[in-house]
VMD Tcl script that draws the C-alpha trace (Angstrom):
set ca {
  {88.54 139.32 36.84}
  {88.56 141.08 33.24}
  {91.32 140.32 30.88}
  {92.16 143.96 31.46}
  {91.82 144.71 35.27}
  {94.70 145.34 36.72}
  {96.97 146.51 33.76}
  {97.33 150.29 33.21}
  {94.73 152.04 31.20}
  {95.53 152.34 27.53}
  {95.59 156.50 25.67}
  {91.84 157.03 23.98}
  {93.68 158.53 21.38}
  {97.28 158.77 20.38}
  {99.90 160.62 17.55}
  {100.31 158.20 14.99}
  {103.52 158.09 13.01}
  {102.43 156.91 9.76}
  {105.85 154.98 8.57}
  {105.53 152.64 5.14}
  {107.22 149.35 6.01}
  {107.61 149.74 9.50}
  {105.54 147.54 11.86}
  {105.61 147.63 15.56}
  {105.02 144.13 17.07}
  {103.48 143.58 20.85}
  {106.58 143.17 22.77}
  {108.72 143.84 19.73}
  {111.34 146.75 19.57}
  {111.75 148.97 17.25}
  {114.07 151.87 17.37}
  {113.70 155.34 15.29}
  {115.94 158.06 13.65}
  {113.48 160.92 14.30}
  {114.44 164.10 12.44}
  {111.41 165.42 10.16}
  {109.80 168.45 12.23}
  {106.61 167.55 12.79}
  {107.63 163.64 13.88}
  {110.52 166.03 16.65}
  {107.49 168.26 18.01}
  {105.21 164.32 18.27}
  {108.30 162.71 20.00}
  {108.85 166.00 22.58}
  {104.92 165.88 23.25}
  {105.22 162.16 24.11}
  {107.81 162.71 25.97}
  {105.76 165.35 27.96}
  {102.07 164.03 27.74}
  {101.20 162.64 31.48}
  {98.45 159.73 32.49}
  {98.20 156.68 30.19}
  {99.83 158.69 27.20}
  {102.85 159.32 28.73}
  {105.81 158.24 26.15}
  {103.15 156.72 23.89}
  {102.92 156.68 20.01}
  {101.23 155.20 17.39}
  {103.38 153.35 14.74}
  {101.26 152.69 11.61}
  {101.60 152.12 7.82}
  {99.89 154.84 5.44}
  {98.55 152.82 2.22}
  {97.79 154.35 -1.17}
  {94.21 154.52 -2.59}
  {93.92 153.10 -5.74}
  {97.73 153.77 -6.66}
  {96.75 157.10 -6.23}
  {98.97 159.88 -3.87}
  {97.15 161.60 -1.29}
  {98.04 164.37 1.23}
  {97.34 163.01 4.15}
  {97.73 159.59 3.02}
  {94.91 157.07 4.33}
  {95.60 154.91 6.70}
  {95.87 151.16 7.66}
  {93.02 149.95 10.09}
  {95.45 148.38 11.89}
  {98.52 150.27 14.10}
  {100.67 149.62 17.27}
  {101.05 151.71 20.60}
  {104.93 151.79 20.94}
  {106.00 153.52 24.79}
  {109.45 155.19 24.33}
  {111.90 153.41 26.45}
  {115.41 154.78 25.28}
  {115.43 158.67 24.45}
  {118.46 160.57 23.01}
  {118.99 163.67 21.64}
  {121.80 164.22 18.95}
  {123.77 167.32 18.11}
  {123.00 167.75 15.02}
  {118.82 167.95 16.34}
  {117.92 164.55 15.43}
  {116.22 162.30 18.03}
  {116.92 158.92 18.52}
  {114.44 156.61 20.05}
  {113.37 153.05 21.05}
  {109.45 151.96 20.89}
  {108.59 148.90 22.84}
  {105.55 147.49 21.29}
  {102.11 147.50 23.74}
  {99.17 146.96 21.72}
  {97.56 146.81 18.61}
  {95.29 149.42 18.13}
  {92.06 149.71 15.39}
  {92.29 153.42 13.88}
  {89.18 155.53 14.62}
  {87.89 158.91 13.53}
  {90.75 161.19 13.13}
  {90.86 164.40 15.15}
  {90.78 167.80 13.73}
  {94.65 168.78 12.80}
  {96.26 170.80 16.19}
  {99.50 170.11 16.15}
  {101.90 169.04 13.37}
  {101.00 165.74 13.36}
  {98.21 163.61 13.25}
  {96.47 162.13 16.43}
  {93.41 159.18 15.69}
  {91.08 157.86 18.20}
  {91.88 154.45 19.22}
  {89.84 151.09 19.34}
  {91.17 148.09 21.33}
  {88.72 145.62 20.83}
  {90.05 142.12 20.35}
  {92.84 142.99 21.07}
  {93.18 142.33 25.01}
  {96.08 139.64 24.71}
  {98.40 141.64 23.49}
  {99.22 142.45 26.98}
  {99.65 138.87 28.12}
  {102.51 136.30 27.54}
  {101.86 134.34 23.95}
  {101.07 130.25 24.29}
  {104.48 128.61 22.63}
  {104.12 127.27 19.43}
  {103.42 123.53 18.60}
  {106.35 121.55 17.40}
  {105.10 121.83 14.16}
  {104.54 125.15 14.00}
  {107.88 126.22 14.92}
  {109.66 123.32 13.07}
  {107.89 124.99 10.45}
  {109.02 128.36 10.39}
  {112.14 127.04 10.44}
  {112.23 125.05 7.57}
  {110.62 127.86 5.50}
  {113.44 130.54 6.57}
  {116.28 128.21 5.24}
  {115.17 128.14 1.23}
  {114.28 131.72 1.94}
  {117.93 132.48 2.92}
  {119.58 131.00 0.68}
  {117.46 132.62 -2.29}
  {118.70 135.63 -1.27}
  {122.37 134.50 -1.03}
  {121.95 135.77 3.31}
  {123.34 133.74 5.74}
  {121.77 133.06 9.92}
  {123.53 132.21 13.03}
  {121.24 128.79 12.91}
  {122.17 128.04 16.51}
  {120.62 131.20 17.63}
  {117.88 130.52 15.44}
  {117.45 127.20 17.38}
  {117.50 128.80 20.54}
  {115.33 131.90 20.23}
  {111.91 132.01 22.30}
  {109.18 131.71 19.42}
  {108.05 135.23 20.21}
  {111.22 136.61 19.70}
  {111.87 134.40 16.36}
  {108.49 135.54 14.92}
  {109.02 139.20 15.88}
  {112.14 139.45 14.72}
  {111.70 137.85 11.51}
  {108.70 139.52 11.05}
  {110.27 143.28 11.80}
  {113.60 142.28 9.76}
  {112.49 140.45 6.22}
  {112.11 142.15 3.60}
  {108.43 141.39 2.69}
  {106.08 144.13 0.99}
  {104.22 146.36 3.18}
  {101.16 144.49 2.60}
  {102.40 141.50 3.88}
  {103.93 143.18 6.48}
  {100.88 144.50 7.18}
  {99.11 140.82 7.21}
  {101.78 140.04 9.97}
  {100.72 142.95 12.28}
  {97.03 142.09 11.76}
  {97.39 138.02 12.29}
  {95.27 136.81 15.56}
  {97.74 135.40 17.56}
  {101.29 134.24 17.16}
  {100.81 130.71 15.88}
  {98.96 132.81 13.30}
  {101.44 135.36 12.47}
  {104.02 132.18 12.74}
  {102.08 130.33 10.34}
  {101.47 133.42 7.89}
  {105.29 134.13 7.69}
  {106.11 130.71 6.82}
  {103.58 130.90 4.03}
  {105.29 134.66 2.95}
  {108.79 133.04 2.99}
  {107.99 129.90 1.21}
  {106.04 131.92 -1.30}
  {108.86 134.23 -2.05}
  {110.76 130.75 -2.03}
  {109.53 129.43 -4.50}
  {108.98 132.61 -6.76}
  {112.57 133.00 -6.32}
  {113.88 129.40 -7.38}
  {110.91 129.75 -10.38}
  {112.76 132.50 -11.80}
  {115.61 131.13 -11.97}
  {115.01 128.44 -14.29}
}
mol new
graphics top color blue
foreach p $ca { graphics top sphere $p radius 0.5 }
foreach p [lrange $ca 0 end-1] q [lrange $ca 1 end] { graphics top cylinder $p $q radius 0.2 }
display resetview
């Protein structure tokens, strides 16, 4: 059996909401205050598209070239398929939404402009397990990530309910430390693009302790 049969086809190409800072894990949530016109008419189109692109979006970071502003902005290689699973409309014509993550995604060519927003092919390659259950970390991965969070924390003068720290699933720990820190969008970016999640568990440890210790160096 293939490491895809049997799971539903994934959209050949999708609208990509190009968001700075914003990163959509697999399996991570993300919800969205949707009000700029063009992002409304990509949201209703989702909402209507049918087959394997029903309620689907891309959620991707635009990066500048060079330091220089661009109209459209390029790009990341890397994005995330988010399916809306909680839709609401508010009075005032905003939408409010929920993405669940599904899979990463490599940006391809970008179709001609149709609609409001931008659509890019997609490119899944290497990117099969992002539809199966993660392997737990090893103790001293996680034991890590812990450690690293604590000097982070208290850097920042922020506090953490440590006993649902303790208890968290790694995935969920890694996602939502990942989706809620305040790192660059770079590093961010690094987070999205690491292989697997002792990777991404391994690469936030190193982005906490490194703001860590830049932190306590500037102090002195």
């Amino acid at each position: 059996m293939s490491e895809t049969e049997g799971l539903e086809p994934l959209p050949a190409a999708v609208p990509v909401f190009p968001l700075t800072g914003a990163v959509l894990f697999p399996r991570g949530v993300l919800p969205l205050n949707i009000f700029e016109p063009r992002y409304l008419a990509m949201v209703k189109d989702a909402m209507a598209a049918t087959g394997a692109a029903n309620r689907i979006i891309g959620m991707i970071q635009p990066k500048s070239a060079s330091g220089r502003k661009s109209d459209p902005p390029p790009l990341y290689s890397v994005g995330c398929l988010g399916r809306i699973t909680d839709y609401r409309e508010t009075d005032d014509g905003r939408i409010l939404i929920a993405l669940v993550g599904v899979s990463r995604f490599r940006v391809g060519a970008e179709l001609e402009r149709d609609t409001l927003y931008r659509q890019v092919m997609t490119d899944y390659h290497g990117f099969a397990d992002d539809r199966h259950d993660e392997d737990a970390l090893d103790a001293a991965t996680r034991a890590g990530l812990e450690e690293a969070l604590r000097p982070y924390l208290d850097a920042r003068g922020l506090s953490a309910d440590w006993e649902a720290i303790h208890n968290a699933d790694d995935e969920s720990l890694v996602i939502t430390l990942g989706s809620a820190l305040p790192f660059e969008p770079a590093e961010k970016q690094a987070l999205l693009e690491a292989g697997t999640l002792a990777d991404r568990a391994q690469t936030l440890s190193a982005l906490m302790s490194f703001a860590a210790s830049g932190d306590a160096s500037g102090l002195q």
